[in-house]
DOMI-334745 format. One record per atom (N, C-alpha, C): x, y, z; residue in three letters; atom name. Coordinates in steps of 0.2 Angstrom, whole numbers. Example, Ala and Ser with C-alpha at 12.3 -4.5 7.8 and 13.67 -1.06 7.14 Angstrom:
(r (66 -28 39) ALA N)
(r (62 -22 39) ALA CA)
(r (66 -16 39) ALA C)
(r (64 -11 35) SER N)
(r (68 -5 36) SER CA)
(r (64 0 39) SER C)
This chain:
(r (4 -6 0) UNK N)
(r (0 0 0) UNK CA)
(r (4 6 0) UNK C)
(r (9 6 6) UNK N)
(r (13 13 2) UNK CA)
(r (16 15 -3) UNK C)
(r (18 11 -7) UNK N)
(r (22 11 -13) UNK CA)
(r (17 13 -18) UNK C)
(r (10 12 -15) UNK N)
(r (5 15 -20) UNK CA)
(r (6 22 -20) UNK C)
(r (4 24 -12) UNK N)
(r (3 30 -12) UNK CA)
(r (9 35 -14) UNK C)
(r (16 31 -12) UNK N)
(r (21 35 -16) UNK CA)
(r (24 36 -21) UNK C)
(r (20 31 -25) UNK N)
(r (19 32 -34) UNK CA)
(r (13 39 -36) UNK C)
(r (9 38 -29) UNK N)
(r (2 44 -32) UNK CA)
(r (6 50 -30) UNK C)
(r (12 50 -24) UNK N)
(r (13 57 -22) UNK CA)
(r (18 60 -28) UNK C)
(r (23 55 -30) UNK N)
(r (27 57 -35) UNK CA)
(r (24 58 -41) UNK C)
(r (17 57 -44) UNK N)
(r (15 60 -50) UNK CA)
(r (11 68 -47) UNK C)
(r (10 68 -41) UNK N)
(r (6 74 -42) UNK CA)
(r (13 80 -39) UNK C)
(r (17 77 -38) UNK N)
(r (24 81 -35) UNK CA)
(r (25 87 -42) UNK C)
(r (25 78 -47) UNK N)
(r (28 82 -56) UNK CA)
(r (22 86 -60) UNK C)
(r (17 85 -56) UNK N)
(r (10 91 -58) UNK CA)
(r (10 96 -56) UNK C)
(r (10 97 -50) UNK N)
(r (12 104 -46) UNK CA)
(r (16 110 -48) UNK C)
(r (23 104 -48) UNK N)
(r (30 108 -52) UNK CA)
(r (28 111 -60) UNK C)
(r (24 108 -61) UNK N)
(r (25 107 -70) UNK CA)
(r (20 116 -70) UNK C)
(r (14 117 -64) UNK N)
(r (9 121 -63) UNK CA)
(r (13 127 -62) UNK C)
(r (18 126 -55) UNK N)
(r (22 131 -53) UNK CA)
(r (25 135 -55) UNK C)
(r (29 133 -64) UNK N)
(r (32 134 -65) UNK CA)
(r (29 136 -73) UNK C)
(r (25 137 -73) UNK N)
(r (18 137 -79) UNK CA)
(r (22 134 -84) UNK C)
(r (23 128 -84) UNK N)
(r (26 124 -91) UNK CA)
(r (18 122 -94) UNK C)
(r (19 124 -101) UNK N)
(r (14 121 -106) UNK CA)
(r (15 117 -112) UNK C)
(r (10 112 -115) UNK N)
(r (13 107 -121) UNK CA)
(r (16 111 -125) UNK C)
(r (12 115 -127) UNK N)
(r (12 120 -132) UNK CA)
(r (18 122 -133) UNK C)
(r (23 124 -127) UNK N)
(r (27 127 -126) UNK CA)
(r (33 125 -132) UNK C)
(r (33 118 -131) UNK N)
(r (40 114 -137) UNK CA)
(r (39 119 -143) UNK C)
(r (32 118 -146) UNK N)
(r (29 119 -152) UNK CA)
(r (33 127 -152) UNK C)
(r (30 132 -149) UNK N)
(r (31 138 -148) UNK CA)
(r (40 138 -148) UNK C)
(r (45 136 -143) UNK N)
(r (51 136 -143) UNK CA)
(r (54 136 -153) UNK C)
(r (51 130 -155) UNK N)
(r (52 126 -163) UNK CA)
(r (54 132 -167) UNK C)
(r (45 136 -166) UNK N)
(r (44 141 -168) UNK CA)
(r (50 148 -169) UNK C)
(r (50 149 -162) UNK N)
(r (55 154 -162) UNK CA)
(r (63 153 -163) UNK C)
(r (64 146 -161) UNK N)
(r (70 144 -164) UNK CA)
(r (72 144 -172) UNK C)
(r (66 142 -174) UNK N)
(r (67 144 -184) UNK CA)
(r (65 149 -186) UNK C)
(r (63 155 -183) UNK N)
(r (64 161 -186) UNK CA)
(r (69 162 -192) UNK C)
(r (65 164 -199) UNK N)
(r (68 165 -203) UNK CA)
(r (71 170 -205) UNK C)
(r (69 177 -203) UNK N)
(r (72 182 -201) UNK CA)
(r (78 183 -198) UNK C)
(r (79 179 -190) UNK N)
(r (83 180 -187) UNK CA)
(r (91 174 -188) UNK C)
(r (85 169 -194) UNK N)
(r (91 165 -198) UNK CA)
(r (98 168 -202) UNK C)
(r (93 172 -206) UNK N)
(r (98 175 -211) UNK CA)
(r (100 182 -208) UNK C)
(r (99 182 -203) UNK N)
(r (103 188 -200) UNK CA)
(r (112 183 -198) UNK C)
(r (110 180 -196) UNK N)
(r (114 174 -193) UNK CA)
(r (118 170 -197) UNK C)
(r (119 171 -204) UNK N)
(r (120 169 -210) UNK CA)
(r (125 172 -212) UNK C)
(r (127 176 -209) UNK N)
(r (130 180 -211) UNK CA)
(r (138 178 -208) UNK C)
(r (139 174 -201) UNK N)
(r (143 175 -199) UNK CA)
(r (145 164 -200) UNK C)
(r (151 164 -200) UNK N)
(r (154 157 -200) UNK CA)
(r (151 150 -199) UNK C)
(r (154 144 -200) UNK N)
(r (149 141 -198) UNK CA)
(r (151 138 -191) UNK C)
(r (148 133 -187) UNK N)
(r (147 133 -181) UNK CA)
(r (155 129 -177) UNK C)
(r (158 125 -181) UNK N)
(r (164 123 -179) UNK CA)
(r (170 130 -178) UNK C)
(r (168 136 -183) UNK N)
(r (173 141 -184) UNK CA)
(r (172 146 -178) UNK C)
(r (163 146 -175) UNK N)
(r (160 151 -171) UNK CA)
(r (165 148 -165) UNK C)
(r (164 140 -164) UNK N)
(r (166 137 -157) UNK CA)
(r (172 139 -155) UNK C)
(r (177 136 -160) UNK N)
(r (186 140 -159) UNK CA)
(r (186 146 -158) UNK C)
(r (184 150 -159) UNK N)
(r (183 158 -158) UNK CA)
(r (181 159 -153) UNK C)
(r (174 157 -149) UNK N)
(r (172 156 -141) UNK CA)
(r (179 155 -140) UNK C)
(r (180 149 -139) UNK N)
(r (184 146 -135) UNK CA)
(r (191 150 -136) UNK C)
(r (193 152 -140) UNK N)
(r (199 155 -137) UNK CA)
(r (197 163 -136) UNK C)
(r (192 164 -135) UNK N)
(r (190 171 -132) UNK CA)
(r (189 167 -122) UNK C)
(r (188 165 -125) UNK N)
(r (187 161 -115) UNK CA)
(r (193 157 -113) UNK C)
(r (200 158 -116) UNK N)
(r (204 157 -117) UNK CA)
(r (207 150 -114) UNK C)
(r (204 146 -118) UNK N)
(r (204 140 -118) UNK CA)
(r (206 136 -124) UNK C)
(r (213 132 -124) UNK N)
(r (215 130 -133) UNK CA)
(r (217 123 -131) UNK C)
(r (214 119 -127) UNK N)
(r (213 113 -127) UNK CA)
(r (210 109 -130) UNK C)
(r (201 112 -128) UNK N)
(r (195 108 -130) UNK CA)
(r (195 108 -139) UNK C)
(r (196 103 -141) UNK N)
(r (193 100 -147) UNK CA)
(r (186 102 -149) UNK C)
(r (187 102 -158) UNK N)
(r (178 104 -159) UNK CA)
(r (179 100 -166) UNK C)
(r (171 97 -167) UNK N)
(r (170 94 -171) UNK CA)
(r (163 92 -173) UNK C)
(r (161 91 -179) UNK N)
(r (155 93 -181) UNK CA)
(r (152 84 -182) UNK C)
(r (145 82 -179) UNK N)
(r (144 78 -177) UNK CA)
(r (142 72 -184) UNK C)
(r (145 67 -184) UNK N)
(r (144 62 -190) UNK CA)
(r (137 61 -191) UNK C)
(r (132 61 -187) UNK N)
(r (125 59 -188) UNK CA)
(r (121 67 -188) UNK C)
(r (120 65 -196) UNK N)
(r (115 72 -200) UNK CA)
(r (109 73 -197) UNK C)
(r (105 68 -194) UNK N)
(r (100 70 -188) UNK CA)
(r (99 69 -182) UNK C)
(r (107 72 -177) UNK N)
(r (109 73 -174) UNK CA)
(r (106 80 -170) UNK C)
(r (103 81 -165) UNK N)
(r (102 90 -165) UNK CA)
(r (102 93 -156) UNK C)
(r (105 88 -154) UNK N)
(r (110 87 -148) UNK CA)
(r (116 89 -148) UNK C)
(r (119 94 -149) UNK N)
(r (127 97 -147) UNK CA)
(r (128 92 -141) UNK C)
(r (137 93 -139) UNK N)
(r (138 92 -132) UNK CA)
(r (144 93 -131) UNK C)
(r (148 94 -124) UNK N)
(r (153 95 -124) UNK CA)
(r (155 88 -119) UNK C)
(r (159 84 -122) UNK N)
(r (163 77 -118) UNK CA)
(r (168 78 -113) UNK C)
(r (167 79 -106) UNK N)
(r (173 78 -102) UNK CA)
(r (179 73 -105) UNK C)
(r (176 66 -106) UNK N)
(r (181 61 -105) UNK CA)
(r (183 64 -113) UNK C)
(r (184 67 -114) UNK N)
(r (188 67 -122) UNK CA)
(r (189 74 -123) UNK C)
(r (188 79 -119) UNK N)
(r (187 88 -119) UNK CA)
(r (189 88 -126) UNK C)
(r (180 86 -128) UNK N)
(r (179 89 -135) UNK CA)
(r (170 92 -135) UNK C)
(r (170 96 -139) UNK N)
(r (162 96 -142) UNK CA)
(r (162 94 -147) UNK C)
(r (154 91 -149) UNK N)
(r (151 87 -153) UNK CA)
(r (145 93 -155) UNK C)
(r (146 96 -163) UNK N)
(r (141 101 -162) UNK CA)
(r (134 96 -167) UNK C)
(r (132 96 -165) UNK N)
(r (125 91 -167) UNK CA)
(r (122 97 -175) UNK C)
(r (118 96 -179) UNK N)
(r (113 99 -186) UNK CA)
(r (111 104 -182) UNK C)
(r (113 110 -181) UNK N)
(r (108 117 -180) UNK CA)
(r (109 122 -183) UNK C)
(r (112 119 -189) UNK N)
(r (113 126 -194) UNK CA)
(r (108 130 -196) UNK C)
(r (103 127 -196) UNK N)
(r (96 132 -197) UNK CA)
(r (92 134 -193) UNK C)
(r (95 134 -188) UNK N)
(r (91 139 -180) UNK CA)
(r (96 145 -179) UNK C)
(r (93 150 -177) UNK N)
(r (96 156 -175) UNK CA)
(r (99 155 -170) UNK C)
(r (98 148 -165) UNK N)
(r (100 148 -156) UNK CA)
(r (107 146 -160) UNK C)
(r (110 144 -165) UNK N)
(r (115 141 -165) UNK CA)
(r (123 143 -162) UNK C)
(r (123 151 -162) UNK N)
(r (125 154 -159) UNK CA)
(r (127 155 -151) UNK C)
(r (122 153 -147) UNK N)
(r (121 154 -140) UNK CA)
(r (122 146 -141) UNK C)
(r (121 139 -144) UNK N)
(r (119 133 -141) UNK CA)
(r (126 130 -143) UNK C)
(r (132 135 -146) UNK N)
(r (138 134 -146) UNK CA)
(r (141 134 -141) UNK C)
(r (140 141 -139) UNK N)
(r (144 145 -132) UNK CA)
(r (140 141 -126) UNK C)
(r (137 138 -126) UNK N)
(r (133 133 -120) UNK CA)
(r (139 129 -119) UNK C)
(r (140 126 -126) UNK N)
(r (145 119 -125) UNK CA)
(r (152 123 -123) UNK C)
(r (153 129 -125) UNK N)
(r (161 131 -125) UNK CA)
(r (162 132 -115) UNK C)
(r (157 134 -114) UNK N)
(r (156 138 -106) UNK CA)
(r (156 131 -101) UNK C)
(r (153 126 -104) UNK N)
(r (154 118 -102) UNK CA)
(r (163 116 -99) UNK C)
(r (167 120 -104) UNK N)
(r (173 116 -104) UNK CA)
(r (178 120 -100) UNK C)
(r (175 125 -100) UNK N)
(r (180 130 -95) UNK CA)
(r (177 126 -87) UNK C)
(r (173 126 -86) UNK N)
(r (169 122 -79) UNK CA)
(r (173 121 -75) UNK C)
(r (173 119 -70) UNK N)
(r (177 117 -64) UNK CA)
(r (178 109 -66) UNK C)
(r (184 107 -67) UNK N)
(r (185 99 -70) UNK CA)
(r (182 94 -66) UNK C)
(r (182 97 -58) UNK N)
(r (180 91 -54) UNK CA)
(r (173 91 -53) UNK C)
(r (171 96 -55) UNK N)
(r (163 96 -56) UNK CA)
(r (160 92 -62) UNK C)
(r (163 92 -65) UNK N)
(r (160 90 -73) UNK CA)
(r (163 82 -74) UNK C)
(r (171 78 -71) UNK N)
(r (172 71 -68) UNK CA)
(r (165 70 -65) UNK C)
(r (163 74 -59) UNK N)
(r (158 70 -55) UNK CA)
(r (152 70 -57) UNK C)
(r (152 75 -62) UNK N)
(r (146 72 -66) UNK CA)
(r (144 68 -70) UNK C)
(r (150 65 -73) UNK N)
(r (152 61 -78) UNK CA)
(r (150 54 -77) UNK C)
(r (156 55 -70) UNK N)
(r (155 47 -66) UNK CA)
(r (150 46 -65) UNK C)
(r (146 50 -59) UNK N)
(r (141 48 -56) UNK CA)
(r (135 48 -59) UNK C)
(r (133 51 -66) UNK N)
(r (128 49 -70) UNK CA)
(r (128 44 -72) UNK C)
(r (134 40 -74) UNK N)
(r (134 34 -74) UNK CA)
(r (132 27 -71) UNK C)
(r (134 31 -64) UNK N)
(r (134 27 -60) UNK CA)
(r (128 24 -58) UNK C)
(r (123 30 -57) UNK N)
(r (116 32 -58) UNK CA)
(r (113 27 -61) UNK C)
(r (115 28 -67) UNK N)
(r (112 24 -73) UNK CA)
(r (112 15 -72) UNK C)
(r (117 12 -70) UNK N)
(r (120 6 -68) UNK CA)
(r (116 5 -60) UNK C)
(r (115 8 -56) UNK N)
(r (113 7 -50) UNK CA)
(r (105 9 -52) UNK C)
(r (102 11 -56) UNK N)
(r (96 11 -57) UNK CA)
(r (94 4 -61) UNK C)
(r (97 2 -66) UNK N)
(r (93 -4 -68) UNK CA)
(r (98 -10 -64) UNK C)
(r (100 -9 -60) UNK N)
(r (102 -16 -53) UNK CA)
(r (97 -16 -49) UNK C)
(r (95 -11 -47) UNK N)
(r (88 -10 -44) UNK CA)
(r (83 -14 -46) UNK C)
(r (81 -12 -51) UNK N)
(r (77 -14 -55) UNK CA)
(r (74 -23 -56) UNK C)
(r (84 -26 -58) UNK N)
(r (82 -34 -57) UNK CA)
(r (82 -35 -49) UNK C)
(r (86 -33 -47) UNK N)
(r (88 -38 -41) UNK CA)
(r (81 -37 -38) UNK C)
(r (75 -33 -40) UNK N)
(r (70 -30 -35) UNK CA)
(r (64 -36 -39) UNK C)
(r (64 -37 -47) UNK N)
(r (60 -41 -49) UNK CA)
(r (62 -48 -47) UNK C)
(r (69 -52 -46) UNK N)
(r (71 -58 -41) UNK CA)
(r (70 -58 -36) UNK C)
(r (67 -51 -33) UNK N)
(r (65 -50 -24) UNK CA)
(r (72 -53 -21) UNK C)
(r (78 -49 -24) UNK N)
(r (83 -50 -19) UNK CA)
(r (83 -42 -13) UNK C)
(r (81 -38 -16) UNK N)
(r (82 -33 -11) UNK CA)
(r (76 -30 -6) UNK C)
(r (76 -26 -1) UNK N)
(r (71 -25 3) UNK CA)
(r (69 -17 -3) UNK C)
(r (64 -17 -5) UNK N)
(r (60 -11 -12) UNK CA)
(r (61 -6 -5) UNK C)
(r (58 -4 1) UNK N)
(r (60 3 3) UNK CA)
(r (66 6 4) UNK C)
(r (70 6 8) UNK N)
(r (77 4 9) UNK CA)
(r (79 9 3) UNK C)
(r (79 4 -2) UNK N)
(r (81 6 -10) UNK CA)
(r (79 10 -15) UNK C)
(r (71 9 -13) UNK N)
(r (70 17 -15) UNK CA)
(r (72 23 -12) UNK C)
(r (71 24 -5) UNK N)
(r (76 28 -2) UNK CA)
(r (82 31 -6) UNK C)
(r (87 27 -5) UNK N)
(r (93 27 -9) UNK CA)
(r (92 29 -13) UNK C)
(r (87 28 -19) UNK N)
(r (87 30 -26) UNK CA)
(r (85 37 -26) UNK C)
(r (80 39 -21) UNK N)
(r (79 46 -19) UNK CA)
(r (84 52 -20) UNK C)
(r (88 48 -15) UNK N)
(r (95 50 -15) UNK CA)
(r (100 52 -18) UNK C)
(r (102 47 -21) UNK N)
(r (106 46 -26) UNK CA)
(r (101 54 -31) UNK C)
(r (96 52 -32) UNK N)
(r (93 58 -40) UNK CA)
(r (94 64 -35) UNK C)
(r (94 64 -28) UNK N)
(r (95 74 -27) UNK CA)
(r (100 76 -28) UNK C)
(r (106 72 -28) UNK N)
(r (112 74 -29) UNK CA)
(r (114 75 -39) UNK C)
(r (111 68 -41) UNK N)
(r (111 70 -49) UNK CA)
(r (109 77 -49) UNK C)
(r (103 77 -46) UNK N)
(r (100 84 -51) UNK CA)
(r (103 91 -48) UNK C)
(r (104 92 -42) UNK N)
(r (107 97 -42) UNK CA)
(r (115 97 -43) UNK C)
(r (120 92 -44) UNK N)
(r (125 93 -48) UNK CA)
(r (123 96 -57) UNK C)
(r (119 91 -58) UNK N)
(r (118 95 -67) UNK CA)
(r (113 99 -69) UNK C)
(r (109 100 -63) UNK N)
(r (107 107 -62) UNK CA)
(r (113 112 -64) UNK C)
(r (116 114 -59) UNK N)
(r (122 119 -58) UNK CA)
(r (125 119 -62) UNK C)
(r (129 116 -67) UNK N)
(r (132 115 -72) UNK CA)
(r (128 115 -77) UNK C)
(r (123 115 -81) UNK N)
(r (117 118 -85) UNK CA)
(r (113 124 -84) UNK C)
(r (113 127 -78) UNK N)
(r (108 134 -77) UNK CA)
(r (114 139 -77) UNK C)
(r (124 137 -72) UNK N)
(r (127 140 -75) UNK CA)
(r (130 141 -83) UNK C)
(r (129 136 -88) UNK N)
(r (131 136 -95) UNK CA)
(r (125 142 -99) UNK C)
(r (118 141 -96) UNK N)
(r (113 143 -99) UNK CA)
(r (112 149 -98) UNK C)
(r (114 153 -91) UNK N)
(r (116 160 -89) UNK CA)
(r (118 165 -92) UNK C)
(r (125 163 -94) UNK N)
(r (133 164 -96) UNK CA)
(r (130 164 -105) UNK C)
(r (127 160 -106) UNK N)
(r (130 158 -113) UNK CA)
(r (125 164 -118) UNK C)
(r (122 166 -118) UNK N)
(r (118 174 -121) UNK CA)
(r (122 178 -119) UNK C)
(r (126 181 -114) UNK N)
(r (131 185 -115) UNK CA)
(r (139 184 -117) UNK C)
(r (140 179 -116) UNK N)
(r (146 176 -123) UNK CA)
(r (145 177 -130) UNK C)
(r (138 175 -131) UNK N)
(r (138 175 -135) UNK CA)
(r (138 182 -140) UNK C)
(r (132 187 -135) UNK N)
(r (133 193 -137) UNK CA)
(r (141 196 -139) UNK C)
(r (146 195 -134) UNK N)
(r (153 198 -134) UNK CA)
(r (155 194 -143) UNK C)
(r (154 188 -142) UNK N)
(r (156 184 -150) UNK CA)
(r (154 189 -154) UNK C)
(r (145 189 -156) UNK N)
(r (142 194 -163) UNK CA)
(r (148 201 -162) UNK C)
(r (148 203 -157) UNK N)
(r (149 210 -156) UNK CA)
(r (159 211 -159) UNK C)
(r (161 205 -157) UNK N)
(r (169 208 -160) UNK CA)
(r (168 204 -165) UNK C)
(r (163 202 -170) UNK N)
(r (165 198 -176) UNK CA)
(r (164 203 -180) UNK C)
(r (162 209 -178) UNK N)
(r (161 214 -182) UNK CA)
(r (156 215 -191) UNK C)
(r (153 209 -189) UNK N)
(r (149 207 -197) UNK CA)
(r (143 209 -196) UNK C)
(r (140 209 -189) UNK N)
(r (131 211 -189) UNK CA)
(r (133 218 -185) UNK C)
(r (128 223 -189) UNK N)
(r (127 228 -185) UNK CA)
(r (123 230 -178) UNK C)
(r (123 232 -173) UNK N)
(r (121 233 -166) UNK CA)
(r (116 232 -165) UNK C)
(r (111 234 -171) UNK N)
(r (102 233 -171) UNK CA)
(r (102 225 -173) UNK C)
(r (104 220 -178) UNK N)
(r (105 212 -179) UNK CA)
(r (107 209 -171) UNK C)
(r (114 212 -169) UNK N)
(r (114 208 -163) UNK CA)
(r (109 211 -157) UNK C)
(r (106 214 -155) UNK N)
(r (99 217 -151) UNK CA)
(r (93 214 -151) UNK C)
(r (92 210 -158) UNK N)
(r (86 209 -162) UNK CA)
(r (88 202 -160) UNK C)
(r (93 199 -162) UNK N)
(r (96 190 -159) UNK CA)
(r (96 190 -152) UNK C)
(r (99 193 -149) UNK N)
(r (100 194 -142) UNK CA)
(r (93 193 -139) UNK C)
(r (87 199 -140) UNK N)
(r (81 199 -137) UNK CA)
(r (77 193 -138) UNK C)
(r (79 187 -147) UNK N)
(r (78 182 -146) UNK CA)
(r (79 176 -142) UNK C)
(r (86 178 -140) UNK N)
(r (87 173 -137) UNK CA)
(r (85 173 -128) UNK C)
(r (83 180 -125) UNK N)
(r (79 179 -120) UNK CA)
(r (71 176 -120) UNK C)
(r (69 178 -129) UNK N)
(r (64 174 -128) UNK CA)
(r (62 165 -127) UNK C)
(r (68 164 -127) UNK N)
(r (69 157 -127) UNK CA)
(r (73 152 -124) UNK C)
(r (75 159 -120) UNK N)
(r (76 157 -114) UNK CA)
(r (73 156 -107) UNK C)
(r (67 161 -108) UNK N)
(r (63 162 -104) UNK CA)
(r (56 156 -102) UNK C)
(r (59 152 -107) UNK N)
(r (53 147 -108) UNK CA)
(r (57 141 -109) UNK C)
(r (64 138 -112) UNK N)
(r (66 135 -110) UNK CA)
(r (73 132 -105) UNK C)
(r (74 137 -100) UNK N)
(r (79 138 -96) UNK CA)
(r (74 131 -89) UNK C)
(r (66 135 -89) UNK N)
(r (65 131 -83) UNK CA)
(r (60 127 -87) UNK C)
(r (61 122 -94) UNK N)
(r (58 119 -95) UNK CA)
(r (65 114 -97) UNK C)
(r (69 113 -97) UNK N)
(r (77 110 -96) UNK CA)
(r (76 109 -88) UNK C)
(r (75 113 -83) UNK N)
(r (78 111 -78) UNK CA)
(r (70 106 -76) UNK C)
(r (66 106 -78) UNK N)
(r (61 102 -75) UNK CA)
(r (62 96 -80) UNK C)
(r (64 95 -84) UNK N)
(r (65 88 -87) UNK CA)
(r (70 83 -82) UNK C)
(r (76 88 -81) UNK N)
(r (80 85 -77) UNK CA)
(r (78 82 -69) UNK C)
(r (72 85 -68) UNK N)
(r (69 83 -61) UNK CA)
(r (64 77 -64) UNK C)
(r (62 79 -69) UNK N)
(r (56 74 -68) UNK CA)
(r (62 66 -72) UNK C)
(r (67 66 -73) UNK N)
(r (70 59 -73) UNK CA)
(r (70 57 -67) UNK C)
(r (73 61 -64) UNK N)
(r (72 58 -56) UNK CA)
(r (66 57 -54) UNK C)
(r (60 60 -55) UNK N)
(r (54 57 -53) UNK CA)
(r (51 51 -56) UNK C)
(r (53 50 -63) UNK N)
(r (50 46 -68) UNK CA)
(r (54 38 -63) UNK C)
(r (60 39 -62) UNK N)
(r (65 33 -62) UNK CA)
(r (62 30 -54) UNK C)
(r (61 36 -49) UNK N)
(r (59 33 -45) UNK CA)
(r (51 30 -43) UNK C)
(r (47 34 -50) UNK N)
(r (41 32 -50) UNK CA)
(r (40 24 -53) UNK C)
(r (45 22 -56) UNK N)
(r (47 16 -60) UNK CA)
(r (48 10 -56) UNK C)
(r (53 12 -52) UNK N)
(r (54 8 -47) UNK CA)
(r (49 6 -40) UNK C)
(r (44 13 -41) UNK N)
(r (42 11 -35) UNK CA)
(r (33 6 -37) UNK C)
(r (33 9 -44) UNK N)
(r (28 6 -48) UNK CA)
(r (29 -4 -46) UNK C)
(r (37 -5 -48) UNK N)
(r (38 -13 -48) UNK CA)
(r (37 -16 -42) UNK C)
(r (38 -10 -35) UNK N)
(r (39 -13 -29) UNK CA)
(r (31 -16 -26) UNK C)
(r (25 -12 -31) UNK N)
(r (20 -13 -31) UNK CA)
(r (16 -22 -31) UNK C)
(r (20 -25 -35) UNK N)
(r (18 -33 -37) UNK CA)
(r (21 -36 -33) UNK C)
């Protein structure tokens, strides 16, 4: 019976938040939308392409370590920046205006404090591995289900606010990098970068806390799943 109730408490947790925070379906759709601004494409057109933008970050942040390379899979649309290899992966966003702020995200990732970004590495990993162990050793009935959902609890507070911090710092930071980039590339005029700029608050202001609410609700998803099983 508890395990019921704490499957009911953790969907109406991820309801409340989702209310609090006025997230709407709608919202992706809208995000799509302002992301493909054709306007603010070909404003954007104007300047290099996204392997060329990232070296230029990167050694305006003066960083000539991290590796950049443009990702082999053409429907790819996920960048990223790799601890374990201090590289970026810039994913297909040639034809979104973010593509300039969703560069400097990954460059601001690699300047990061290392032991920050190791432990996020590791321990998401770890996460990953210690959540599907749970999962058999709980359908074998080798483990005690409360105990270890506890733990599982756990384990996700610490996930989410380690990559919280290291995402809401990249996603802060990276509209003003980015600004400084348009602004010494010296190719778009002061009204183009105002007009991207002003873009890119509008999309951020809708998807800064619709990013951090994903990242929570794995943690509720994973331990609604688990506590789902403890149910039989």
């Amino acid at each position: 019976m508890e395990y019921i109730i704490i499957s009911i408490i953790l969907v109406i947790i991820a309801i409340v938040i989702k209310f609090a925070l006025n997230i709407k379906i709608n919202d992706i759709k809208k995000l799509k939308d302002l992301a493909f601004d054709k306007e603010k494409n070909a404003i954007l057109n104007k300047l290099p392409d996204n392997e060329e933008i990232a070296k230029v970050i990167l050694n305006n942040l003066k960083n000539n370590h991290t590796k950049v390379k443009q990702s082999d899979d053409p429907k790819e649309t996920t960048s990223i920046y790799v601890v374990l290899t201090d590289s970026i992966i810039i994913a297909n966003i040639k034809n979104t205006f973010t593509r300039v702020q969703t560069v400097t995200h990954e460059c601001i990732h690699s300047i990061q404090d290392k032991s920050v970004l190791w432990f996020n590495f590791i321990y998401t990993n770890l996460c990953n591995l210690f959540f599907v162990a749970l999962i058999v050793l709980k359908l074998f009935n080798v483990i005690n289900g409360m105990i270890w959902l506890t733990s599982l609890v756990l384990a996700g507070v610490i996930y989410y606010v380690v990559r919280a911090y290291l995402e809401n710092d990249a996603m802060i930071k990276a509209k003003y990098v980015a600004k400084e980039y348009m602004e010494k590339s010296n190719v778009l005029t002061n009204e183009e970068i105002t007009k991207i700029t002003t873009g890119y608050e509008e999309i951020n202001a809708i998807g800064v806390k619709m990013y951090l609410y994903r990242l929570l609700l794995e943690v509720l998803v994973r331990t609604l799943i688990f506590s789902v099983i403890c149910i039989f």
